[in-house]
C-alpha positions in Angstrom: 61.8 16.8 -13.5 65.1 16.3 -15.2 66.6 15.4 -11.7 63.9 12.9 -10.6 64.5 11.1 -14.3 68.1 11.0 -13.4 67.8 9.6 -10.1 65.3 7.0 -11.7 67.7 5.8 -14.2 69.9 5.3 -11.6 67.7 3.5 -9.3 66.4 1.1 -12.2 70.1 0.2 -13.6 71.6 -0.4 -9.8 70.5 -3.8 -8.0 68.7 -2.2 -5.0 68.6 -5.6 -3.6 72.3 -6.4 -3.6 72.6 -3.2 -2.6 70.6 -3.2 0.4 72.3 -6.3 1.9 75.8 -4.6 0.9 74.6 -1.2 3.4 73.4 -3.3 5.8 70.2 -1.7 6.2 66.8 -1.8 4.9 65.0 2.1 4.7 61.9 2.0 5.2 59.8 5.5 4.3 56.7 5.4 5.8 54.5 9.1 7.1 53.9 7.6 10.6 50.5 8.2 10.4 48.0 5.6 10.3 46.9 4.0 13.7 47.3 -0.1 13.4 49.6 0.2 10.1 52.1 2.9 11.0 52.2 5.2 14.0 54.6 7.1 15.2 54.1 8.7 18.1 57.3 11.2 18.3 59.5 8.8 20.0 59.1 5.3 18.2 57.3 3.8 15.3 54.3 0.7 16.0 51.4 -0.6 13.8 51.5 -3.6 11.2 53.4 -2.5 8.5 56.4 -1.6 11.2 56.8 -5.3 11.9 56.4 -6.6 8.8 59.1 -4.2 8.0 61.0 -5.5 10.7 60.3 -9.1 9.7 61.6 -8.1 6.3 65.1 -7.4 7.5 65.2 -9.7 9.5 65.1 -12.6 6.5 67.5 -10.4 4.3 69.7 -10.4 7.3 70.0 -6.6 7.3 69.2 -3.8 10.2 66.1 -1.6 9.5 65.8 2.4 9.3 62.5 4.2 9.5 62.4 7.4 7.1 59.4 9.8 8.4 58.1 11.1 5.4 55.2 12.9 4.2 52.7 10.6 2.6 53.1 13.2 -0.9 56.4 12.7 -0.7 56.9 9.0 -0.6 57.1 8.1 -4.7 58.9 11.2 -5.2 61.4 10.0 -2.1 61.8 6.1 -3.8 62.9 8.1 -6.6 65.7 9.8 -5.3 67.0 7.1 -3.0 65.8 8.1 0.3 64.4 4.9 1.1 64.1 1.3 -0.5 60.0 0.8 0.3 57.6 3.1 0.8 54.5 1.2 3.6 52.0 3.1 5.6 48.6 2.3 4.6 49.1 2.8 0.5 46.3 1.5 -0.9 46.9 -0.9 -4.5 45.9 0.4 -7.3 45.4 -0.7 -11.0 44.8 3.0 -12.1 48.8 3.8 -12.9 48.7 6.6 -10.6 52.3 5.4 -9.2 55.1 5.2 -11.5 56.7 2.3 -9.1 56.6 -1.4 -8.6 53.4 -2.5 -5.9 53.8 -5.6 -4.2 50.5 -8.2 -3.8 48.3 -6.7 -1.7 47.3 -7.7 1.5 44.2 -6.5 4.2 41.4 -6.1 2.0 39.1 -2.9 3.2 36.4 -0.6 1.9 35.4 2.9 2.8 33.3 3.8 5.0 32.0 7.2 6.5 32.8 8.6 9.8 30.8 11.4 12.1 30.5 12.6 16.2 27.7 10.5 17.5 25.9 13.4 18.1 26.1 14.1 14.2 24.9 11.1 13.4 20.9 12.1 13.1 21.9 14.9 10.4 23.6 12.4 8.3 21.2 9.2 7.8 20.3 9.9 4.4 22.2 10.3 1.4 20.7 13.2 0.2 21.9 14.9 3.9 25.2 14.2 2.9 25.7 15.1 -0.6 25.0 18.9 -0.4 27.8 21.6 -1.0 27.1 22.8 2.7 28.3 19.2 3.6 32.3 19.3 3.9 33.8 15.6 4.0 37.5 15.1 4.6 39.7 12.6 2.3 42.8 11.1 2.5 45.4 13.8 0.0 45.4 11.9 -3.7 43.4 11.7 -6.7 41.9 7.8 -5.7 40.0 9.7 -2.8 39.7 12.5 -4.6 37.9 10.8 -7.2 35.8 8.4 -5.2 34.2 11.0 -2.9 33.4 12.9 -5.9 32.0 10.2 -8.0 29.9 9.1 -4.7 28.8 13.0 -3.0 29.5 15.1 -6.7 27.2 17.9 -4.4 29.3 17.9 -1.1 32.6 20.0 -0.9 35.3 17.8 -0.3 38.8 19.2 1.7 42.0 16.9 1.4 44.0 16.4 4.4 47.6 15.4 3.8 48.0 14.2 7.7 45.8 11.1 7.8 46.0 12.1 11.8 44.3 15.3 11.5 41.4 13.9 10.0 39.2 13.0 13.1 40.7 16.2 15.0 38.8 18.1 12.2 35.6 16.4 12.8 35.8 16.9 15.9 36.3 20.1 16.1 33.7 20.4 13.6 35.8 22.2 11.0 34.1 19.1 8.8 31.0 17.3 8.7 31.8 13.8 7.5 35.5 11.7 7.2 36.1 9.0 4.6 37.9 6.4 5.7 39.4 2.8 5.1 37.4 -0.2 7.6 40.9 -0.3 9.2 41.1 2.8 10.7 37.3 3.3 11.3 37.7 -0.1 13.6 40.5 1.9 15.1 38.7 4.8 16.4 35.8 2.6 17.2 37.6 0.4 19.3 38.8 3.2 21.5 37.0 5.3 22.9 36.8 7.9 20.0 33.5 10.1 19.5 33.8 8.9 15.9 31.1 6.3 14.6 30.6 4.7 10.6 27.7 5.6 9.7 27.7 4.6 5.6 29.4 1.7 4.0 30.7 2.9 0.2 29.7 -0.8 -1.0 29.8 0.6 -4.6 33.8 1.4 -4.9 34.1 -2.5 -4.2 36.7 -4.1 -1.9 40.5 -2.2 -1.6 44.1 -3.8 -0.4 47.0 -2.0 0.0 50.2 -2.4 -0.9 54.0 -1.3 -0.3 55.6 0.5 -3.5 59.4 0.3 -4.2 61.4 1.9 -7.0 60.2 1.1 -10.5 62.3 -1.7 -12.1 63.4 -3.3 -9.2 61.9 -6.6 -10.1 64.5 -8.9 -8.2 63.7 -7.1 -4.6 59.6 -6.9 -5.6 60.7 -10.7 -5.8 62.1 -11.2 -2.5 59.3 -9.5 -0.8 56.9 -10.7 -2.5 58.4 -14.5 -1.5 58.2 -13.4 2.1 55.0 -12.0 2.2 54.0 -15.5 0.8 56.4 -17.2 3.7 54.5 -15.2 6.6 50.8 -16.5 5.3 52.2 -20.0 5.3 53.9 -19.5 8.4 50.7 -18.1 10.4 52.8 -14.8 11.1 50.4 -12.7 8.6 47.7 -13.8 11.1 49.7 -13.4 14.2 50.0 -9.3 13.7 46.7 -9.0 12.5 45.4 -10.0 16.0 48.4 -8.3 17.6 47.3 -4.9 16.0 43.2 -5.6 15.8 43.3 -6.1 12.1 41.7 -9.9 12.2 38.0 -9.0 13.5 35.6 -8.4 10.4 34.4 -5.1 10.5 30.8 -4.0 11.4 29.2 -0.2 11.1 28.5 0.8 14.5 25.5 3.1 13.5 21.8 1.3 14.6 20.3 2.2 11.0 23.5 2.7 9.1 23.6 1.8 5.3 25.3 1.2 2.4 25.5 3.1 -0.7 
């Protein structure tokens, strides 16, 4: 505790954007595991956020390094200096669960529920889902911690810290049910994953997410905050959306799916 205030003191009193462009290099600390944000695949990194990082050091005039880190571990790693911004599908909040800075947000998404096709008859109703023989799998953190138990308070709900190994549990039916964000539902839709949305959480409102940096650092929130701006005016926001199948609206699959 003492050593992460330290390192926070440090971070907060030293320019990190002066800094950056005196390194050279922009660290970017992402977990690699979201399909159409950030994917790494065990040889190089792809998805949305990896060229908007890319864009990003490109207008500081800088080179760009990608820090694998595990999604717990990315406030705790802008803390000690691993990296300069955390990206990977973090989604904003207003809650103050992140002691950090949050840029504007950006792809707005809601969460939906995910099961096998051939699961989808046992879950049509609510009241299939939210019983404590029901296991649905979340994203690791208390904002999907929370929102699966406000919405299924009856269900047993298992936190997976790999975002990747998420469907591979449904599949192998070690859950019943995945929550997910409309990106990455269209994801395994689009392929030619078993997975189908079956439920729309229309109550927990629309989502965006956001990259964190260090807390403080109000001068480099500034400059990437000015460039997000510069890619929307620009059309380059848009561009990478279609590149990575971001810009279609998404629609559940399910023939009597629902919201609740």
């Amino acid at each position: 505790m003492i050593l992460i205030a330290g390192c926070l003191r440090f971070i907060t009193q030293t320019d990190q954007l002066a800094y950056i462009r005196k390194r050279g290099c922009l660290r970017i600390g992402t977990p690699g595991d979201y399909h159409s944000l950030s994917y790494f695949d065990g040889d190089m990194f792809s998805g949305y956020d990896i060229d908007i990082a890319s864009y990003l050091a490109e207008q500081l005039g800088v080179k760009v390094e990608w820090v694998l880190t595990e999604r717990q571990a990315l406030v705790s790693g802008l803390y000690s200096g691993q990296f300069d911004i955390a990206m990977g599908g973090i989604p904003r909040s207003v809650s103050g669960q992140y002691d950090v800075e949050q840029t504007q947000g950006y792809l707005t998404f809601r969460h939906v529920l995910m099961v096998t096709a051939d699961n989808q008859p046992r879950f049509g109703r609510f009241e299939q889902i939210n019983r404590p023989e029901v296991k649905i799998g979340v994203h690791v953190g208390q904002i999907y911690q929370t929102l699966a138990e406000q919405h299924f308070p009856a269900a047993t709900i298992v936190p997976f810290e790999n975002y990747l190994n998420m469907p591979l549990a449904v599949y192998a039916g070690q859950i019943d049910v995945m929550m997910t964000e409309t990106p990455s539902a269209q994801f395994y839709q689009m392929t030619e994953s078993p997975l189908i949305a079956i439920r729309e959480l229309a109550q927990s409102g629309p989502h965006q997410f956001s990259y964190l940096l260090p807390l403080g650092q109000q001068r480099l929130l500034n400059m990437v905050n000015l460039i997000l701006d510069d890619i929307k005016l620009k059309g380059i926001e848009r561009q990478l959306m279609v590149k990575h199948g971001l810009h279609q609206p998404f629609e559940l699959n399910a023939p009597d799916s629902r919201s609740v």
